[in-house]
C-alpha positions as CSV (number, residue, x, y, z in Angstrom):
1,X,173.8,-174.5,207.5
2,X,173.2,-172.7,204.6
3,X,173.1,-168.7,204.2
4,X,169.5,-167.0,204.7
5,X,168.8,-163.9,203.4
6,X,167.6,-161.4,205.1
7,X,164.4,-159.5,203.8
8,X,164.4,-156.2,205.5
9,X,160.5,-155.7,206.9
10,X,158.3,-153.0,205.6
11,X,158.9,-149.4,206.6
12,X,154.9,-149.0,206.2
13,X,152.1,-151.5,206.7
14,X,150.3,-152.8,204.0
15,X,147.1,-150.9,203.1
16,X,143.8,-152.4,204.1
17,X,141.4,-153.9,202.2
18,X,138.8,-150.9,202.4
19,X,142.3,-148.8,201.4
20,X,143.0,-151.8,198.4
21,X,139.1,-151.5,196.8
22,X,138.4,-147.5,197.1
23,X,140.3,-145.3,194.2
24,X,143.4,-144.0,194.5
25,X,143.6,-140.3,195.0
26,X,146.1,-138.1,193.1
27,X,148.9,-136.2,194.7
28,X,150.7,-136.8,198.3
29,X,147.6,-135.2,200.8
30,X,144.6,-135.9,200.7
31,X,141.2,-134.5,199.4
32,X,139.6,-132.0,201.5
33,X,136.6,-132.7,202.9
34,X,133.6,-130.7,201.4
35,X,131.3,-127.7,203.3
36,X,129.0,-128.0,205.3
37,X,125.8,-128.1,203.0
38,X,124.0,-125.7,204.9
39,X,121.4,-123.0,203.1
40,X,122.4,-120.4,205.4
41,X,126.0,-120.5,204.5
42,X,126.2,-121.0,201.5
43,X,124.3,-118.0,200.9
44,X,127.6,-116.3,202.3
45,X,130.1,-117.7,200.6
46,X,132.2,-116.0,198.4
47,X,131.1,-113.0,200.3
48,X,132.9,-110.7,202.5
49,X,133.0,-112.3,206.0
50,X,135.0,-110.6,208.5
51,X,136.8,-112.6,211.2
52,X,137.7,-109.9,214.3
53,X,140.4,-111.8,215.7
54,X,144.1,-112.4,215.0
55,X,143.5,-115.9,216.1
56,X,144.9,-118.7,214.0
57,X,143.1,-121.2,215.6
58,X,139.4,-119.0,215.4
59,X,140.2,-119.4,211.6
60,X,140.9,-122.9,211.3
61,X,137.7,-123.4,213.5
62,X,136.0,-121.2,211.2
63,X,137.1,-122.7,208.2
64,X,136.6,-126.6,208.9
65,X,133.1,-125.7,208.8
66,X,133.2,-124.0,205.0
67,X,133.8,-120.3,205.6
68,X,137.6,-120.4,204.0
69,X,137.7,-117.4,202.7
70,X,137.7,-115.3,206.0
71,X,139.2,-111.7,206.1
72,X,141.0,-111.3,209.4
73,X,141.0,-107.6,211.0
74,X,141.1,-107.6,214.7
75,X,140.1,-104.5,216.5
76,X,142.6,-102.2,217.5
77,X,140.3,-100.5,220.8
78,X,142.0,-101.2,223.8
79,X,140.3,-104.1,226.0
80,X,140.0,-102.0,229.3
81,X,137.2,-103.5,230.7
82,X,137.2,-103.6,234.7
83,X,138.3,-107.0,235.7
84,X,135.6,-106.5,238.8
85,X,133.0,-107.1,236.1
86,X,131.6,-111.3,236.4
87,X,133.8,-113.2,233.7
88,X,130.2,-113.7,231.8
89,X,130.4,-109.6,231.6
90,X,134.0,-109.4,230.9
91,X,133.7,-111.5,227.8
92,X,130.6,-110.7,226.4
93,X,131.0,-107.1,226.7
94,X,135.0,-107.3,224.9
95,X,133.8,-110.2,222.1
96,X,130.8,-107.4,221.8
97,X,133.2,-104.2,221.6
98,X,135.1,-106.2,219.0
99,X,132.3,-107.0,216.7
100,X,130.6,-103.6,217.2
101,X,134.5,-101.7,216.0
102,X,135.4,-103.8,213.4
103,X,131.9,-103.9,211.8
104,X,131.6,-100.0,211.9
105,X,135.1,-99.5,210.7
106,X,133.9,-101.5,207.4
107,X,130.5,-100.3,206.7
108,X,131.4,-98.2,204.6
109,X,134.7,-100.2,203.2
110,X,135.1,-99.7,199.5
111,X,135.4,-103.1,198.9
112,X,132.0,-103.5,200.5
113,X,130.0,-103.5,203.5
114,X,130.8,-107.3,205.6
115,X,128.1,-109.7,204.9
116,X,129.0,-111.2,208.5
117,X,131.6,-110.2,210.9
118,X,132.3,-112.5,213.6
119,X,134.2,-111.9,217.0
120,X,135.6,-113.9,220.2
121,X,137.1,-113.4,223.7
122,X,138.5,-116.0,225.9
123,X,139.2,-115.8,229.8
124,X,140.4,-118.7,232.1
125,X,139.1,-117.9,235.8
126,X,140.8,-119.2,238.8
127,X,138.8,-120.6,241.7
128,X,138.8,-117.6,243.6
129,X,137.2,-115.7,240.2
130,X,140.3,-114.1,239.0
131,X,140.2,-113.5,235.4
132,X,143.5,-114.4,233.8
133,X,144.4,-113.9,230.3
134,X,147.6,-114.0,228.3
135,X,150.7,-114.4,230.9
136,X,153.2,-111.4,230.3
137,X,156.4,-112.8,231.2
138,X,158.0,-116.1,231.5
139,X,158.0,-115.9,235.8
140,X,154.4,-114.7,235.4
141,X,153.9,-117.8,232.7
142,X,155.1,-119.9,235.1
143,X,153.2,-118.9,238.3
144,X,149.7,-119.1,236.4
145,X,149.8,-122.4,235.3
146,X,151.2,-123.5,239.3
147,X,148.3,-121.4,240.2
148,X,146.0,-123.7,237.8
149,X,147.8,-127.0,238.8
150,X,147.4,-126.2,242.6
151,X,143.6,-125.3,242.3
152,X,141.0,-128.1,242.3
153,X,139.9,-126.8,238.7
154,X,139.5,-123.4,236.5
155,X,136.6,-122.7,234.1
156,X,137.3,-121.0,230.9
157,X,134.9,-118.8,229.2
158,X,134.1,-117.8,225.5
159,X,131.9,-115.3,224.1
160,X,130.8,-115.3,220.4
161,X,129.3,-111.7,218.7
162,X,127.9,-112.3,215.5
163,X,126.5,-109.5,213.4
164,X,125.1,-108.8,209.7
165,X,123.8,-106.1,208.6
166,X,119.7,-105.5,207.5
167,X,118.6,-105.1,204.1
168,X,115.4,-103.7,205.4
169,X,117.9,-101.2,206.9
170,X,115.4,-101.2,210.2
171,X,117.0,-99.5,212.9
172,X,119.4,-100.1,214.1
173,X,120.5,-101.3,210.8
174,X,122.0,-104.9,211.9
175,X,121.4,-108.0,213.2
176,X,124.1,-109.0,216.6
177,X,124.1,-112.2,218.1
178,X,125.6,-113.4,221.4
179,X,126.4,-116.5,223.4
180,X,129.1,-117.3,226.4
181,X,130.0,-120.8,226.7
182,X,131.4,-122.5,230.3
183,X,134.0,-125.3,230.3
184,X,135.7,-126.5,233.6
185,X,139.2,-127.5,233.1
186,X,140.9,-129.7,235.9
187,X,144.7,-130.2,235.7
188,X,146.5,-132.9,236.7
189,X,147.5,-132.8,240.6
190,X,150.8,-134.6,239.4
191,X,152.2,-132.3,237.1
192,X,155.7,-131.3,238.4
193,X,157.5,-127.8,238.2
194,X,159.9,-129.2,235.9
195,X,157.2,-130.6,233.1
196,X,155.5,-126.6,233.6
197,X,158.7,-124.8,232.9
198,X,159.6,-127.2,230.4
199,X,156.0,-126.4,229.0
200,X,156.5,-122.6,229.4
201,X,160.2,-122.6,227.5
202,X,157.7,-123.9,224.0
203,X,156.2,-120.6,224.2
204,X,153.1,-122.0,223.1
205,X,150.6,-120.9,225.3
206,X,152.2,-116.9,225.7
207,X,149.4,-116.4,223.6
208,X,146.7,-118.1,224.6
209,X,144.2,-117.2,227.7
210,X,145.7,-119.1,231.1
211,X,148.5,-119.3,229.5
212,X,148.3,-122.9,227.8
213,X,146.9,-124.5,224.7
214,X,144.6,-127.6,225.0
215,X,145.1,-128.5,221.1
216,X,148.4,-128.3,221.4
217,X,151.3,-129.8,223.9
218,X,149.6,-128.4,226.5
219,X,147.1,-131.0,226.4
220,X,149.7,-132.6,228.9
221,X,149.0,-130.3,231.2
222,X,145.0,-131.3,230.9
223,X,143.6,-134.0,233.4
224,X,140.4,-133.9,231.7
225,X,137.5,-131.5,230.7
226,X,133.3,-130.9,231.7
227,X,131.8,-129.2,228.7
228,X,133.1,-127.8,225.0
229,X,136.2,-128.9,224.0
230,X,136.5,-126.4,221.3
231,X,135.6,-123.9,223.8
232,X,138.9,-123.8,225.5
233,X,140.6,-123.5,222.2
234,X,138.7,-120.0,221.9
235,X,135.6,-120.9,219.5
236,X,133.1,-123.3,220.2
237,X,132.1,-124.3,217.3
238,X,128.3,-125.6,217.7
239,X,126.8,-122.1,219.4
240,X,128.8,-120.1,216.9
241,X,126.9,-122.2,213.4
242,X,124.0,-121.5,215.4
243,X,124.5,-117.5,215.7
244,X,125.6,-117.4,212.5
245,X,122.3,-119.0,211.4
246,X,120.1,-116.9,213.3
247,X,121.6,-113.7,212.7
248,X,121.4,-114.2,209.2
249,X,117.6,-115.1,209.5
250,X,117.0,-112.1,211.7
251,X,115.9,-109.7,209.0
252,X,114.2,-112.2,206.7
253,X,112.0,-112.9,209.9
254,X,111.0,-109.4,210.0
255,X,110.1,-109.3,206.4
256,X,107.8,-111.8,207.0
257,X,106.7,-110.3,210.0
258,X,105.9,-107.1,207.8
259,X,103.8,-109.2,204.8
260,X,102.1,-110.8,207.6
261,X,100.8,-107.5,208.7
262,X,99.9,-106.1,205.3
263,X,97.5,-108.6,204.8
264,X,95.6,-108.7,207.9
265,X,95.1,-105.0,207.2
């Protein structure tokens, strides 16, 4: 018999037709996808947007939507809200103390004042309406997310504060903004101690609200979901274009309000 020669396969799949006929693009990644062609934001751009969170994942949120060029200060005030307030309180009134520091510690900035500052709190709840945020330690890590597991399901609530200041510098001088958005999260009943403390030695979710990240491995953790998505990762992104819209129409609205006036007079 004689002697075959062996053709090691492919390491990668051909490329499809639709891949074949379309134009190559230059360099390894590919081209970013372009802004959203909105009027409203794209009168902003280039401006000084404020982003009052050290979240990475706000940003990237932020950011897949056409606002790249976000300046990140968090507020440094305490959050020391009662945890006795509802979790629809608790958030809005810490997403609004956020907005309402960071935009006052910049009105007066010398690189000038924010065109739009935007701010975000996250809680997870338990069923019995405890309000747990970032786990401190590794034990306490470990007991919240048993705690979540245990429970038939948790809901997880985000406010959004959006503000801009007026050009019509009517009092109170800006425009805010506000939503909270509900998610219920169910875990899976399966999920054994082991694949949690595996989960909690990542560190991934120390950071996060409840302790896990849904965009990240912690998805594992994640049975399934009834509402935002995005909302459990700390922005939800749909409500948030919308403030962002209204707010800035909020003083136009006013100055048409006033012309509207002057004429019938």
């Amino acid at each position: 018999m004689s002697d075959v020669k062996y053709i090691p396969a492919p390491i990668e799949p051909p490329p499809s037709y639709e891949t074949t006929a379309s134009p190559a693009t230059k360099g390894p990644f590919p081209r970013p996808l372009p802004p959203l062609d909105l009027p409203f934001l794209s009168s902003i751009r280039g401006r000084k947007i404020i982003l009052a969170s050290a979240s990475p994942r706000r940003k990237q949120i932020l950011t897949q939507i056409g606002l790249p060029n976000l300046a990140v200060i968090p507020s440094t005030v305490p959050e020391a809200f009662s945890k006795t307030l509802s979790p629809f309180e608790y958030v809005l009134q810490t997403a609004t103390q956020k907005a309402m520091t960071v935009y006052s510690s910049q009105i007066d900035s010398p690189d000038g004042e924010p065109a739009l500052v935007i701010a975000a709190d996250t809680v997870v709840v338990s069923p019995s309406g405890q309000i747990l945020e970032k786990p401190r330690s590794e034990a306490g890590h470990i007991a919240m997310l048993k705690g979540l597991r245990d429970s038939i399901s948790h809901k997880v609530y985000t406010a959004v504060v959006v503000m801009a200041p007026l050009p019509s510098a009517r009092d109170p001088g800006y425009a805010l903004e506000s939503t909270v958005e509900e998610t219920t999260v169910k875990f899976g009943q399966d999920i054994s101690d082991e694949l949690i403390l595996s989960y909690v030695k990542t560190r991934e979710g120390a950071d996060k609200a409840g302790g896990y990240g849904i965009q990240g491995i912690g998805a594992i953790l994640v049975d399934r979901i009834e509402g935002s998505f995005d909302n459990v990762v700390g922005l939800p992104l749909r409500p948030t274009l919308a403030l962002i819209g209204k707010v800035l129409r909020d003083d136009e609205d006013l100055v048409d309000e006033f012309a509207e006036a002057a004429k019938e007079e």
